[in-house]
Structure formats: structure tokens, C-alpha cells
C-alpha positions as CSV (number, residue, x, y, z in Angstrom):
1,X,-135.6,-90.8,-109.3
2,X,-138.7,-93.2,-108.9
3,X,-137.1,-95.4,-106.0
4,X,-139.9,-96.4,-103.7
5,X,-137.6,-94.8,-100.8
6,X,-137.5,-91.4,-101.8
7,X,-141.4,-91.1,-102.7
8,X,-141.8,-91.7,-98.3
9,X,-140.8,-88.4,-96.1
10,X,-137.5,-88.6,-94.2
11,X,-139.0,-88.1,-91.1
12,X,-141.4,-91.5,-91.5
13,X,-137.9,-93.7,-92.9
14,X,-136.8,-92.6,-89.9
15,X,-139.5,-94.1,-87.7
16,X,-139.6,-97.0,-89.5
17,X,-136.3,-97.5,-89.4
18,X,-136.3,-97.4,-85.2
19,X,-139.5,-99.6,-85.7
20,X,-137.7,-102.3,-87.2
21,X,-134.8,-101.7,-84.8
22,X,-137.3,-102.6,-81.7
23,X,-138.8,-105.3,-83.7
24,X,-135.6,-106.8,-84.2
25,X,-134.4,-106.6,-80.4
26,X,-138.1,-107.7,-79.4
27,X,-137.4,-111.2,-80.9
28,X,-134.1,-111.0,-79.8
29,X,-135.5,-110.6,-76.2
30,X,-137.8,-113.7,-76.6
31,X,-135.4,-115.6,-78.5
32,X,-133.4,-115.2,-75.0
33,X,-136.4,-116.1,-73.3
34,X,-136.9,-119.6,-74.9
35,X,-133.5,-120.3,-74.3
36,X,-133.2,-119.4,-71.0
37,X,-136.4,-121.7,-70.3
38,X,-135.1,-124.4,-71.8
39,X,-132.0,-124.3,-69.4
40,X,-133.8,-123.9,-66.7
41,X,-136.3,-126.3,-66.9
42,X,-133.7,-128.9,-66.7
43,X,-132.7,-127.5,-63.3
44,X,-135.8,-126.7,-61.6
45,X,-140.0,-127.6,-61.2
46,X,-141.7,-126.8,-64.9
47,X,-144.1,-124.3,-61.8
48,X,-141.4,-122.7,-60.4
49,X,-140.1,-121.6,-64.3
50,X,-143.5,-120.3,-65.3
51,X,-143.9,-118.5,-61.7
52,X,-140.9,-116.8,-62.5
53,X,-141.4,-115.8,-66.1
54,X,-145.2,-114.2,-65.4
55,X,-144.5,-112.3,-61.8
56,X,-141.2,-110.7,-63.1
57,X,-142.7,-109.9,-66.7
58,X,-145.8,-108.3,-64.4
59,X,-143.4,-106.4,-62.0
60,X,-141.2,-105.2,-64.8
61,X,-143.9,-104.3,-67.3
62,X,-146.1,-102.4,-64.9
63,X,-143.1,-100.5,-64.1
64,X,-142.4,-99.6,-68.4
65,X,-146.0,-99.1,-68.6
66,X,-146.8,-97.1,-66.3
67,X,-145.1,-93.9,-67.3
68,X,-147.2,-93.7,-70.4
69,X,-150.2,-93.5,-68.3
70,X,-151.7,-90.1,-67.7
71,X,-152.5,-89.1,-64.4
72,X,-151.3,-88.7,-60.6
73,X,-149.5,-92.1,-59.2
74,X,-153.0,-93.5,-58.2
75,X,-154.6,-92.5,-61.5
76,X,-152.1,-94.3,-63.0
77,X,-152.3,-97.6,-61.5
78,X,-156.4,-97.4,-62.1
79,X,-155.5,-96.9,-65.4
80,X,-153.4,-99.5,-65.9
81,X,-155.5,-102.0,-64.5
82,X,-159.0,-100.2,-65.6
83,X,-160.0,-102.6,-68.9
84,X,-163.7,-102.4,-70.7
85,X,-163.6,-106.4,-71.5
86,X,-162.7,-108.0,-68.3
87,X,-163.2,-111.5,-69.2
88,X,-161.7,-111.4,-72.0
89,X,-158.6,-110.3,-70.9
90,X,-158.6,-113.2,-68.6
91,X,-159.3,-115.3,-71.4
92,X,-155.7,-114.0,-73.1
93,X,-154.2,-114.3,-70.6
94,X,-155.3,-117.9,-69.8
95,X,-154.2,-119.0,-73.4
96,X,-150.9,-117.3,-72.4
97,X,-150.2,-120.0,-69.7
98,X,-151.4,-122.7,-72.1
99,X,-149.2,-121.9,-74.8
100,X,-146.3,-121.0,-72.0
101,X,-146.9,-124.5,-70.6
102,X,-147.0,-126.2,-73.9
103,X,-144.0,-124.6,-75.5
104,X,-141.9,-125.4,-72.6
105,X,-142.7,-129.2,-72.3
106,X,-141.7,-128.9,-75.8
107,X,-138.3,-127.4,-75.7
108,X,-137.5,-129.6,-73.0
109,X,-137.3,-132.7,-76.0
110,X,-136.8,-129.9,-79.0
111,X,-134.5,-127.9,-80.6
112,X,-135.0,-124.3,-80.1
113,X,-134.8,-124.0,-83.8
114,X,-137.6,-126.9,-84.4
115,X,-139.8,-125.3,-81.8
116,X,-139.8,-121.8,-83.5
117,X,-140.2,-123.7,-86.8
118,X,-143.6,-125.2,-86.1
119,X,-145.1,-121.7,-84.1
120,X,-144.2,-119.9,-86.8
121,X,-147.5,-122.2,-88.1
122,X,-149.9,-119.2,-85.9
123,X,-149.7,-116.3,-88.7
124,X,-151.5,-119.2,-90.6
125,X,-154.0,-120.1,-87.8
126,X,-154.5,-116.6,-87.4
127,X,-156.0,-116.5,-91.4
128,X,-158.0,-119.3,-90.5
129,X,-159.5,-117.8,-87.4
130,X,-160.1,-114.7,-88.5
131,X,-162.7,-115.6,-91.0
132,X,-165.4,-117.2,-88.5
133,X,-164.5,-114.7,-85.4
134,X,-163.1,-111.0,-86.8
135,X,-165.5,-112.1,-90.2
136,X,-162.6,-110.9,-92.5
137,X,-162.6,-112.7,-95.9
138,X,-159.8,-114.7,-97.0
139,X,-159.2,-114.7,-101.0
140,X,-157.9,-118.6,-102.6
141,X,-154.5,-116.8,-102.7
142,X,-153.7,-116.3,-99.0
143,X,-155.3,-119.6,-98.1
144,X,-152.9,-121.1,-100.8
145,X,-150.2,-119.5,-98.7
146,X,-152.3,-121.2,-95.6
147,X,-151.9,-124.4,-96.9
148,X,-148.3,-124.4,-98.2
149,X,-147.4,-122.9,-94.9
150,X,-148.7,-126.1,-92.9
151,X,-146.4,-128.1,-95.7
152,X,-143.5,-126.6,-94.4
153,X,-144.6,-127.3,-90.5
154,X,-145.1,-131.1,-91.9
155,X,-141.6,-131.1,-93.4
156,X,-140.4,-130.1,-89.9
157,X,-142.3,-132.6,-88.2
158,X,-142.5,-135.1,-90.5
159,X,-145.0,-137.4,-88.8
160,X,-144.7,-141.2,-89.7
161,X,-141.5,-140.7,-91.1
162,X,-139.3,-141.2,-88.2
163,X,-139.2,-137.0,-88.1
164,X,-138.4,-135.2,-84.5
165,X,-139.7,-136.1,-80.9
166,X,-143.5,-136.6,-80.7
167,X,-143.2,-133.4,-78.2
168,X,-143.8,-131.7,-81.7
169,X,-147.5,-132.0,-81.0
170,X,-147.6,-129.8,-78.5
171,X,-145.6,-127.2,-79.9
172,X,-148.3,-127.2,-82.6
173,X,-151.1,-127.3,-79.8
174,X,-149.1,-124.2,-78.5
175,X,-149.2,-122.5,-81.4
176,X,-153.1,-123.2,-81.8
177,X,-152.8,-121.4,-78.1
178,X,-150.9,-118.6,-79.8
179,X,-153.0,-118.1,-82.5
180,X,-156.4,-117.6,-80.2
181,X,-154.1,-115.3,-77.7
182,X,-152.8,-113.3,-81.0
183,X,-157.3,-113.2,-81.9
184,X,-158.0,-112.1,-79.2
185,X,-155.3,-109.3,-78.7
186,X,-156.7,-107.8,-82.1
187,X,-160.3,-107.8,-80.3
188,X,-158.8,-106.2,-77.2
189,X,-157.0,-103.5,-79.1
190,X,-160.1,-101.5,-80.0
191,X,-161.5,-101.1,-76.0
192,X,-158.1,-101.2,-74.0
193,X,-154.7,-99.4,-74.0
194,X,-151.8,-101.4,-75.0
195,X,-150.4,-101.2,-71.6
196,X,-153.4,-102.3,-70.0
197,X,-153.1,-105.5,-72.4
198,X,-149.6,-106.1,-71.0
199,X,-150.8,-106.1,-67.7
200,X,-153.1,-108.5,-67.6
201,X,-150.9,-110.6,-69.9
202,X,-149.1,-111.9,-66.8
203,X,-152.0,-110.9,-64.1
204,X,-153.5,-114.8,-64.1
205,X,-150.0,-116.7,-64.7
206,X,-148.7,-114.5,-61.6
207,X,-151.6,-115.2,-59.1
208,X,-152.3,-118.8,-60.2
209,X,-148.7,-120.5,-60.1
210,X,-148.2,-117.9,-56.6
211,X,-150.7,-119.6,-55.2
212,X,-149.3,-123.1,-55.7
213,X,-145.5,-121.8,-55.5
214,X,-145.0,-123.4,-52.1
215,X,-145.9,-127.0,-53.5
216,X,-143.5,-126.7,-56.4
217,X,-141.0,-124.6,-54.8
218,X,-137.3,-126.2,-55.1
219,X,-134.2,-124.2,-53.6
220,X,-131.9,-124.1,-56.8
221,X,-128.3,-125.2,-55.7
222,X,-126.6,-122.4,-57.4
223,X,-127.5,-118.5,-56.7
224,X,-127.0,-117.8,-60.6
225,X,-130.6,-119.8,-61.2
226,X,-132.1,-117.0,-59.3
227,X,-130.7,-114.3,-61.5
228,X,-131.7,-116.0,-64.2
229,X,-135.4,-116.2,-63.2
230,X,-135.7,-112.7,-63.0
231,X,-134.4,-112.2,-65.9
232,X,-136.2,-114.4,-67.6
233,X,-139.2,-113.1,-66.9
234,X,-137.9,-109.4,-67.1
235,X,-136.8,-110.0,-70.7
236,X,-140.5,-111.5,-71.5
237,X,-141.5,-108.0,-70.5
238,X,-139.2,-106.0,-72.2
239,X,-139.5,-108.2,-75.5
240,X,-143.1,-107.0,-75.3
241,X,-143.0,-103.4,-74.5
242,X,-140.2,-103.2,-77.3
243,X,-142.7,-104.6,-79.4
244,X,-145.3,-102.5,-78.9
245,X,-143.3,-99.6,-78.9
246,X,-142.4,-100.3,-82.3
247,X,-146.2,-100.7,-83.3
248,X,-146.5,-97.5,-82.4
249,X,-143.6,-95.6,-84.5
250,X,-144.0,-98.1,-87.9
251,X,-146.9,-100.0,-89.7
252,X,-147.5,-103.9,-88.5
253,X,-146.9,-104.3,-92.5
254,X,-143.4,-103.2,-92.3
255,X,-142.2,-105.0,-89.3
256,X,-143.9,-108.0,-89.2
257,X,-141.0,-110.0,-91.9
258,X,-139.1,-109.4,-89.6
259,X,-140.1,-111.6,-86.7
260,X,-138.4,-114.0,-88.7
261,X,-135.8,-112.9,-87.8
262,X,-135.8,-114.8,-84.3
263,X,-135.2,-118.4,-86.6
264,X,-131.9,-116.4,-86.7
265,X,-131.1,-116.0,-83.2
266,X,-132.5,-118.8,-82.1
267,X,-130.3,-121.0,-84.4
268,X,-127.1,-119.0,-83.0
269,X,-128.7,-119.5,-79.3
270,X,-129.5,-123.2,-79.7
271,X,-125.6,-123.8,-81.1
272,X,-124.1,-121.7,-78.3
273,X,-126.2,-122.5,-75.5
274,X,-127.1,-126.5,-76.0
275,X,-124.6,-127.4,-78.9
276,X,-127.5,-128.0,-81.9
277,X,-127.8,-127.9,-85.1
278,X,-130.6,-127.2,-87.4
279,X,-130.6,-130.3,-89.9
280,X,-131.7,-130.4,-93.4
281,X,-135.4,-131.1,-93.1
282,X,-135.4,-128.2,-89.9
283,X,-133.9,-126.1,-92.5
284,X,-136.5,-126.6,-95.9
285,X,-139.4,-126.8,-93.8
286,X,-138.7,-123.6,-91.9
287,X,-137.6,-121.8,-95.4
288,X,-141.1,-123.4,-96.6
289,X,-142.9,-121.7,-93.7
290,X,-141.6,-118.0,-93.5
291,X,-141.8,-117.8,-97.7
292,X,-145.6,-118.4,-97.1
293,X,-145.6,-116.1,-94.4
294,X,-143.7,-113.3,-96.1
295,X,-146.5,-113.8,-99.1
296,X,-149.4,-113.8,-96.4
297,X,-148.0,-111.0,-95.2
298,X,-147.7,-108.9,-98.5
299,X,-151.6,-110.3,-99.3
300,X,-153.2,-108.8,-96.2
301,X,-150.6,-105.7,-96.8
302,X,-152.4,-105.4,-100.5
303,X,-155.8,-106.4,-99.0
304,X,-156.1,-103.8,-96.4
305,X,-153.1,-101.2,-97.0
306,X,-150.6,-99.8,-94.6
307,X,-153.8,-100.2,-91.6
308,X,-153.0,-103.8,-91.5
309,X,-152.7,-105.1,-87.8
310,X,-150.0,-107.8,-86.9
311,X,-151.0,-110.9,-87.6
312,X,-149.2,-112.4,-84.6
313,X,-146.6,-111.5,-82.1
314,X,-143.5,-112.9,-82.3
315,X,-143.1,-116.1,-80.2
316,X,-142.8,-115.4,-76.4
């Protein structure tokens, strides 16, 4: 029999099996994250939402991480927050806010499902970036697939021709955010654990909009608001964690298709939650984008083998 499956041992379908299982609840998670910060924006301070998503995802994600640390309880902690590029994880997790304040803006004039369509533009900023900062070459193919890629955002968009709300702009500038945060996470991956990563993924977000909190701070009227604030952060945590768990089990190769998977949910999420539709041009130009990424994906995959790091997270 000369099926692909059978020439792979049973035990490694099996962990990419579970891999793609975690992938696929990962962008579940943050699918439920953008559309629970969507509602909530529209019921409390921009601030207070973006306090609420970083200082739960810290609480929660320093609580996942920290079993996987080895040592007593104090050794534990020091290694969580013990990191051999300081500044750069500050940097991350500076262009985390940015992108967190920019995609929000956005959904609060967007469709979920136009959102997602133009950040699933980063995998092709990530191509672009790579070249002058990781110094990895970048064949005519996969910049073919670059460039038919950013057709597809255009097609979403449609600029000029009386396409969706200007707010578009900044969910591109978001993903431009994204795609330097998804750089630098490549760069941070060969000094620092994944869970230190995590940690300070939410470490500036946390202490900066704490500090400001009592400015911005607005009493919601109903008590589900606050449940709803921790678990929007809390799912930004666990999308995460569930990500990187599945790194760890499965090649980035295998489970990075399916992050398209969110365009899924979040179509199902936007109808549900807000009443929308995807229409036509939504549709094409998001079809447009994940074929190029799909073949972006299987270039780097026959560039660089089964090795091949993710070329970006999911959208969170």
C-alpha cells in the first residue's frame, strides 16, 4: 500500500492528530475572544477591555505555565519570568497591545468575518519580513503567493470602490503589528522557553492599562460583563497554551492550514452573536487569501522540511 499515511508510525498520526485537535480549539478560543471583545466594547471603556483581556490572560497563563517549570515553587516563578532578551520581550509584547488596540477599534465598525479576512494578510508580511531581519531567502514562487495574497485582502477591502468601513485600515495596520510580534516570537524561541514567552506576552499590557485603570474604570450595569472579562482574557490564555501545546506534539507544517479554520467559527460567531453575514466580495477575497496561504505554507514546508516554524499564530 503506498498511501502517504501508512509510510508515518502510528504513534506520530497519533500526535498529530491531538496536534491538530489543540490547534483547532486554539482558534476556537480566539475566535471566542474577538467576539467577546467586540460585545464588550460596546458596553464598556476600549481601557477597561484591554485591562481585562492582558491581566486575566497573565493570571491564567502563569498558572498553565507554571507546572511545566522544573523546580521548587520559587524556582519556578524565577523561571518563568527568567528571559536572556529582556528588551525584546518587551518589544512583543508592546506590538501585542498595538495590534490588541488596533484590531478592537476595528471590530467595533467590522464584521468579525472581514476583520479575520484582512489579518489573515500577516503569514504574507511575515515572508516579507523575514528576508531583511531572519535573512531567509524567498524564491519568485512564494512571493507570487505574497502578492496574490494581498489581492485577496484588496478584494475584501476594496478601497475606492465603496468596499467596507475605512476602519479596514487599521485592521491591516494590526496585522503589520502581528506580523513583527509573530518576527519576533521566532527570534525569542531560540533563547527563552515557550512559557516564559507567554508570560511576558501580557506582562506590559497588564501593568500599563493597571496603572491607568482608575481613569477609565466604568462600573458595568450588569454583573454578567464582569464574567465575561475574565473570561475573555482567560480564553486569550488558554487559546495560547493550547497552541503551544500542540507545537510541541506536531510539526508547525501540519497544523498551521488549519488556523483557517477560525474564518469558520468566526462566520458562525459573527451570525449568532451580532446577526452578520459574510457577503460575496468577504467571501472571494478571503477564499483568495487562505489559497495563497495554504501554497505559502506548502513552499516553506518544501523549502525547509518538516523543521518549518509557524509562520504566524492564529489571530488573538
Amino acid at each position: 500500500m503506498s498511501s502517504s499515511s501508512t509510510q508515518i508510525p502510528a504513534p506520530l498520526r497519533e500526535h498529530r492528530l491531538r496536534g491538530i485537535g489543540l490547534m483547532c480549539m486554539a482558534v476556537l478560543g480566539f475566535t471566542c475572544i474577538d467576539t467577546i471583545g467586540k460585545f464588550l466594547i460596546h458596553h464598556m471603556p476600549l481601557g477597561q477591555v484591554i485591562w481585562g483581556r492582558f491581566t486575566f490572560a497573565l493570571l491564567v497563563g502563569s498558572l498553565l505555565s507554571l507546572p511545566s517549570v522544573a523546580g521548587s515553587p520559587s524556582e519556578k516563578i524565577q523561571g518563568l519570568v527568567r528571559t536572556h532578551r529582556m528588551w525584546l520581550q518587551l518589544f512583543r509584547s508592546s506590538l501585542l497591545i498595538g495590534s490588541t488596540v488596533l484590531n478592537f477599534v476595528a471590530l467595533r465598525y467590522l464584521q468579525l468575518d472581514q476583520a479575520l479576512a484582512i489579518m489573515f494578510s500577516t503569514p504574507f508580511m511575515v515572508a516579507a519580513l523575514s528576508i531583511p531581519i531572519l535573512g531567509e531567502r524567498v524564491g519568485p514562487r512564494r512571493w507570487a503567493a505574497i502578492g496574490v495574497g494581498f489581492l485577496g485582502v484588496l478584494v475584501v477591502a476594496r478601497p475606492g470602490f465603496g468596499g467596507i468601513h475605512p476602519a479596514a485600515i487599521l485592521s491591516f495596520l494590526c496585522a503589520v503589528c502581528y506580523a513583527f510580534y509573530s518576527i519576533s516570537t521566532r527570534l525569542l524561541a531560540n533563547v527563552d522557553s515557550s512559557e516564559t514567552t507567554l508570560f511576558y506576552s501580557n506582562l506590559v499590557g497588564t501593568i500599563g492599562y493597571t496603572i491607568i485603570l482608575p481613569l477609565i474604570w466604568h462600573s458595568p450595569d450588569n454583573p454578567l460583563l464582569y464574567g465575561l472579562m475574565v473570561l475573555h482574557g482567560s480564553l486569550a490564555a488558554l487559546g495560547h497554551y493550547l497552541m503551544i501545546r500542540a507545537h510541541k506534539i506536531a510539526p508547525a507544517s501540519v497544523l498551521s492550514p488549519f488556523m483557517y479554520t477560525q474564518i469558520v467559527w468566526v462566520i458562525c460567531a459573527g451570525y449568532l452573536v451580532f446577526g452578520d453575514l459574510p457577503n460575496r466580495w468577504t467571501l472571494i477575497g478571503s477564499a483568495i487569501v487562505i489559497a495563497s496561504g495554504l501554497y505559502l505554507l506548502y513552499r516553506e514546508r518544501k523549502v525547509r522540511g518538516e523543521s518549518v516554524p509557524p509562520s504566524v499564530d492564529p489571530v488573538a
